[in-house]
N, C-alpha and C positions, 0 to 999 in steps of 0.2 A: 504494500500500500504506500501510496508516496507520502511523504514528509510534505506540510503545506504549514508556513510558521509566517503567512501573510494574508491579508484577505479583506476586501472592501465589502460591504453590505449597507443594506435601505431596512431603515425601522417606520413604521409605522403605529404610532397608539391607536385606539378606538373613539372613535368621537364620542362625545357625551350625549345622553337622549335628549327627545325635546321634551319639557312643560307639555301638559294636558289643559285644553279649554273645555270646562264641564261642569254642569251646576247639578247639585242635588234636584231630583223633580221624584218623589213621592206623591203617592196619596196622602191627602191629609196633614199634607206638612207645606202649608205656601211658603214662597221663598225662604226655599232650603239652600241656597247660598252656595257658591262656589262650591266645587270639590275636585277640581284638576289634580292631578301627580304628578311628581318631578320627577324630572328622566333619570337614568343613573347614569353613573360615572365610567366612561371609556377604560377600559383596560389597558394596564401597562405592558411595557415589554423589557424584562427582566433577562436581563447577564447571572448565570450563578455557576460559579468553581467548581469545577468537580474534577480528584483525582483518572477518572475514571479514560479520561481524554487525555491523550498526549500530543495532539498536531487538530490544527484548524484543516483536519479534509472535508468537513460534513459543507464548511462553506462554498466549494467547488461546485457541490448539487443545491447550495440551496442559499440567495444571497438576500433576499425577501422578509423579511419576517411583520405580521400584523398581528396586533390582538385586534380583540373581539368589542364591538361598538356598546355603548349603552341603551339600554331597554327603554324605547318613551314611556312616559307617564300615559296613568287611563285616569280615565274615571270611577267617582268613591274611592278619592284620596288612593288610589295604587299608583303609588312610587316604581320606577322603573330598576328593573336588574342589573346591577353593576355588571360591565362586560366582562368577560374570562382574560385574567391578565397571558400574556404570549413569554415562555420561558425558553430563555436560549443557554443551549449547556456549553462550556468553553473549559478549556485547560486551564491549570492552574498556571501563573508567567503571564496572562493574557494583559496587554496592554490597549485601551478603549482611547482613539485618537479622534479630534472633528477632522474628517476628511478636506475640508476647504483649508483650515486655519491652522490645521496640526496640532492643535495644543490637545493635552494628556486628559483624558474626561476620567478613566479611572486605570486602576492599578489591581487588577486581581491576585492577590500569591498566598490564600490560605483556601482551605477547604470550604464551601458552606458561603463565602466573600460574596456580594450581593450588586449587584449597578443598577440602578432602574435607567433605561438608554435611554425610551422618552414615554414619556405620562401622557395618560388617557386626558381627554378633556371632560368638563364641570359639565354635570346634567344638568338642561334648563329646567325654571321655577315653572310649576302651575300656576295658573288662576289665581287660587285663594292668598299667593302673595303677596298681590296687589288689590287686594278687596283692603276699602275702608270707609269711613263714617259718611263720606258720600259719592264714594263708588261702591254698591254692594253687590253690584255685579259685573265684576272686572271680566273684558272681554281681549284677555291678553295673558301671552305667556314668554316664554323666550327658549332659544334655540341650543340647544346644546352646544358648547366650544370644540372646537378640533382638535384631535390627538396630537402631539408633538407628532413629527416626521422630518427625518434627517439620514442622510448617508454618513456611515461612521467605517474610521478605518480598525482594523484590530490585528494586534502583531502580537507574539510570543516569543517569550523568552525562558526559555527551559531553566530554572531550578533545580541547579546540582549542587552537589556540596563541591564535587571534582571535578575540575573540565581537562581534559588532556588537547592540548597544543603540539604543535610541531610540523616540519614541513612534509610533505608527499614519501609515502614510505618509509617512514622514521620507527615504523612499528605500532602508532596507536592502536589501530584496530587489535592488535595481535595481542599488545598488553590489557586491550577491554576485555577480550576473551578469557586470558588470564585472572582478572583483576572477579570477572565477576560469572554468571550463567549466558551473557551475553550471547550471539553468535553473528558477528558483522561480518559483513566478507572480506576474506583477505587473499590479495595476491602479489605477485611481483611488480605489477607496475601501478606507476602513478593513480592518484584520484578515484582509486575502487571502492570509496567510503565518499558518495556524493551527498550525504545529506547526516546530520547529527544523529549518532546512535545512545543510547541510554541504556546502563547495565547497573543493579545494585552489587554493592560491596560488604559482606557478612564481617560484620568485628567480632571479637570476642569480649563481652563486658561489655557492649556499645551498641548503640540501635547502627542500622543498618546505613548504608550512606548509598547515594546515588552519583555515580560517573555518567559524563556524558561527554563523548568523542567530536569532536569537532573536525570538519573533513580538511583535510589539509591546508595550510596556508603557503603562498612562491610570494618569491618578491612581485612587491606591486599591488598588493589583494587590496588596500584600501581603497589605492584609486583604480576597480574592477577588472585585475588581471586574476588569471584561472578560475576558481570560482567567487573572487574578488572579496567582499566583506558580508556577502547575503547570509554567513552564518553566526559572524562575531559575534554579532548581539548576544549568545546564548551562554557566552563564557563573563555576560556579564555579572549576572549576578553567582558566578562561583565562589567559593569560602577559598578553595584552595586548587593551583595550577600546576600540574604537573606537565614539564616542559620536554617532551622527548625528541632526545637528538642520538642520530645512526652513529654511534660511537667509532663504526667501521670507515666511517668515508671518509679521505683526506680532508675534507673541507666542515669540518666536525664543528668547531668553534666559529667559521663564518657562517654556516646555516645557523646555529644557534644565533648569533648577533640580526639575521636576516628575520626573524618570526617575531624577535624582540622591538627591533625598528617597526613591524607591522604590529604589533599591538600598541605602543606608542605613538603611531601616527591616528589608529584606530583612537582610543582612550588611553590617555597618560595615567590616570589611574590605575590599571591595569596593570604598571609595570610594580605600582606597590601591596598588590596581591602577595600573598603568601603562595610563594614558588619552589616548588622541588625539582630540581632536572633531572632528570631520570637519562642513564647512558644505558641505551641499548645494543644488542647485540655485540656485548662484550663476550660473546666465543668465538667470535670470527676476526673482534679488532686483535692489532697490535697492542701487547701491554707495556711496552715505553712509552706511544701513543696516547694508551689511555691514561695513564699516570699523568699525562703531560695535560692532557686535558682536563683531570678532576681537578688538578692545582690551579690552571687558569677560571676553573668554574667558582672556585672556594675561593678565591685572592678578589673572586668582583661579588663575593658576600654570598653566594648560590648556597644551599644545601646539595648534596648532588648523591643519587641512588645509582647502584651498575646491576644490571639485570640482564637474561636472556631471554627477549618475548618467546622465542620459540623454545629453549630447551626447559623453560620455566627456570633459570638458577637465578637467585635473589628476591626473586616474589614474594618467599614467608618473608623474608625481611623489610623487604617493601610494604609489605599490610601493616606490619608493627610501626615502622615509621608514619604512613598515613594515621594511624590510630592516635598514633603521642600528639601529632601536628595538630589534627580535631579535638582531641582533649586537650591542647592551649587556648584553639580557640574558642571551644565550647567553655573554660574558666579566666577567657580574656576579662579586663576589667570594664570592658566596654558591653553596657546592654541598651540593645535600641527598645525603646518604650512607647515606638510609634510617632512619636512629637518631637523629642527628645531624646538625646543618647549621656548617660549619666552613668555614674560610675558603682559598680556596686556597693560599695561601703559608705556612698552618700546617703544620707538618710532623704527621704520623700516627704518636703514639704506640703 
């Protein structure tokens, strides 16, 4: 199924009903006096989080969405039926933009997370609103308001805890495999990982962590060389980057320097992410080489792991390092409080 982590769509609310024009007429009761019903209230159309979704494909077949109108009002005071509000199910990451003006309408990243995208409109008033001391027989009502309607854009961004980095054949795919139940495809050549994979990671003592592969980056990806920066986004909100560089290839520490220039041309931010480089396929490099390389990694502040994606040597080790790394910064001093980020041992005014 393809990966779809972009997507335009048209919301429509339900109009509101109209007011009822309607007077009591019994037997036996002369002017019985107004009795119109006010129309109900248009139905919204609701955004709501659910794990359950990992990529916007449902909006490829469907880019539409309407709730349902409000009921007019009748007569003998019946009030009209609020409309059926319209629920749209979306990934957790989902970001809700105005398609005209770009700006950020909301931020979904918890389970259950709610947007109303646009509101039904006001059921109009009966009759009997406008009845008084010399009008008693108000021959007027009004119209229900229209539902909001607006085209909105909605993008995703995956929530990992891990996002693995690196350029084309560096081994991500091979250490997702490793790292987790994953099964992404892996071959010899270039770009056979076109679109972001996602595998969980079992700790021991630790709830479970999510990695998420990002398909390669070449020089140039920001300004839309190979498959340019259509995937960045997704490493943005990672806790921690693991940087894989082909320990094997002559050119070992310029590719490393070449993925770092593209995340900093991308987001500066990004370079002060919490980073582990991971050197791979150290059973095929040279170890003068690599020696020469862990020192230059360690001398520019890197942490640096050597692993074999394929023969599996250094994995257990590498889970236990991932684990210390989240337990820093699951007991970092820093907690975000949604408004504010405060320090734990501040006390809460």
């Amino acid at each position: 199924m393809a990966f779809v982590d972009q997507a335009k769509f048209h919301v429509k609310a339900g109009d509101g009903g109209n007011g009822c024009i309607s007077f009591r007429r019994e037997k036996y009761v002369p002017r019985g006096g107004p009795n119109g019903g006010d129309g109900g209230r248009g139905g919204n159309v609701i955004m709501e989080c659910s794990t359950r979704l990992h990529s916007l494909i449902d909006f490829r077949y469907r880019s539409h969405f309407k709730a349902e109108r409000g009921v007019h009002g009748k007569g003998k005071d019946m009030h009209g039926r609020k409309g059926k509000d319209c629920y749209m199910t979306v990934p957790i990451g989902s970001i809700i933009k105005d398609s005209e003006t770009g700006e950020i309408l909301a931020d979904l990243r918890n389970e259950g997370d709610q947007y109303i995208a646009a509101r039904g409109g006001k059921g109009g008033l009966g009759n009997p609103h406008f009845a008084s001391g010399t009008n008693r027989t108000p021959r007027v009502a009004t119209k229900g308001d229209e539902g909001e309607e607006k085209w909105l854009n909605i993008e995703l961004k995956l929530i990992a805890d891990i996002g693995l980095v690196g350029l084309p054949n560096a081994g991500k795919s091979t250490l997702l495999s490793q790292l987790s139940a994953a099964n992404p495809k892996v071959a010899s050549y270039p770009f056979t990982t076109l679109e972001p994979q996602l595998g969980v990671l079992h700790l021991k003592h630790m709830e479970s962590c999510i990695i998420a592969d990002i398909p390669g980056l070449i020089e140039g990806a920001h300004e839309g060389v190979g498959l340019g920066f259509t995937f960045l986004r997704h490493i943005e909100r990672t806790r921690i980057l693991l940087h894989i560089i082909d320990a094997s290839s002559e050119q070992a520490m310029e590719n490393f320097q070449v993925v770092e220039n593209e995340l900093k041309a991308y987001n500066e931010e990004l370079l002060e992410r919490t980073t582990l480089v991971i050197l791979n396929k150290v059973d095929i490099a040279e170890p003068e080489e690599l020696e020469t390389l862990k020192m230059q990694l360690t001398q520019k502040g890197f942490q640096v792991a050597s692993i074999s994606g394929l023969t599996g040597q250094g994995i257990d080790k590498l889970k236990i390092l991932i684990a210390e790394l989240l337990d820093e910064l699951n007991n970092s001093f820093n907690v975000d409080t949604g408004n504010n980020t405060v320090e734990k041992d501040t006390p809460l005014s």
